[in-house]
C-alpha positions as CSV (number, residue, x, y, z in Angstrom):
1,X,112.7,126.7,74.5
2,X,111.9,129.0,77.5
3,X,109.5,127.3,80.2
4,X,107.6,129.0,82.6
5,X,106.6,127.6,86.0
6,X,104.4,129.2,88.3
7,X,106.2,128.6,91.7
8,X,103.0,129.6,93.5
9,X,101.1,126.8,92.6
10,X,103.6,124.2,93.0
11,X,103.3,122.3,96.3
12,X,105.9,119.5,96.2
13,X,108.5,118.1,93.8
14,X,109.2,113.9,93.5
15,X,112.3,112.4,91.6
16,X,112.9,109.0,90.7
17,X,115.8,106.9,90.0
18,X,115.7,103.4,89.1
19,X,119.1,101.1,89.4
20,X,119.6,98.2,88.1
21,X,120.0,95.5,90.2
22,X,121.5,92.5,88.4
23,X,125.1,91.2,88.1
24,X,127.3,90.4,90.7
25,X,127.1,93.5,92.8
26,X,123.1,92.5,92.8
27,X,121.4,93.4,96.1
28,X,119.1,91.3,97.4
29,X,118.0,90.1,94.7
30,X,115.1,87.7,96.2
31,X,113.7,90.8,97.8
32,X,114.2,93.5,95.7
33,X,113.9,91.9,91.7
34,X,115.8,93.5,89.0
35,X,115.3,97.0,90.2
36,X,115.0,99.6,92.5
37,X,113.6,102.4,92.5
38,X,114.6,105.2,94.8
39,X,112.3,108.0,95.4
40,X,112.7,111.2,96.9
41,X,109.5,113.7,97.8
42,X,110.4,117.2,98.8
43,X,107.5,119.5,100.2
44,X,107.7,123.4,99.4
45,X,107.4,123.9,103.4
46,X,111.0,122.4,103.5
47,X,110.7,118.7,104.4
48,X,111.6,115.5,102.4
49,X,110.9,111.6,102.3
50,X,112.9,108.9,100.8
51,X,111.1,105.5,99.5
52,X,112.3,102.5,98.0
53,X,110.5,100.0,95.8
54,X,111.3,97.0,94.2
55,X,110.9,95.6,90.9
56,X,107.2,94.7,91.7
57,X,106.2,98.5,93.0
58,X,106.4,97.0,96.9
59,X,107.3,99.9,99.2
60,X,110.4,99.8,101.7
61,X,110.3,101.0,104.6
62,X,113.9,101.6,107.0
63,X,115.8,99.7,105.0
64,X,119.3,100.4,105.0
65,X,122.1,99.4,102.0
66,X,124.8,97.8,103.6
């Protein structure tokens, strides 16, 4: 199948990835539930945002994986 995508009209671009967070290499797991969900937002004029949300949709803000 061929698609076609009209760049013009396209103003930003969002990609999700969900991990699962359960075992022993769990993160947080009080905080963050059985998932996480990292999302990135990229804007045609060039920038991009990362979130991060927990099992229960609660958004992230500076928090850093160590």
């Amino acid at each position: 199948m061929n698609y076609f995508f009209n760049l013009n009209l396209i103003s930003n671009a969002e990609i999700s990835v969900v991990l699962c967070n359960q075992g022993l290499e769990a993160i947080d797991i009080e905080r963050f539930g059985r998932s996480i969900t990292i999302i990135r937002r990229i804007i045609i004029k060039g920038s991009s945002r990362y979130f991060i949300k927990n099992e229960y949709g609660s958004l992230f803000k500076n928090f850093i994986f160590l």
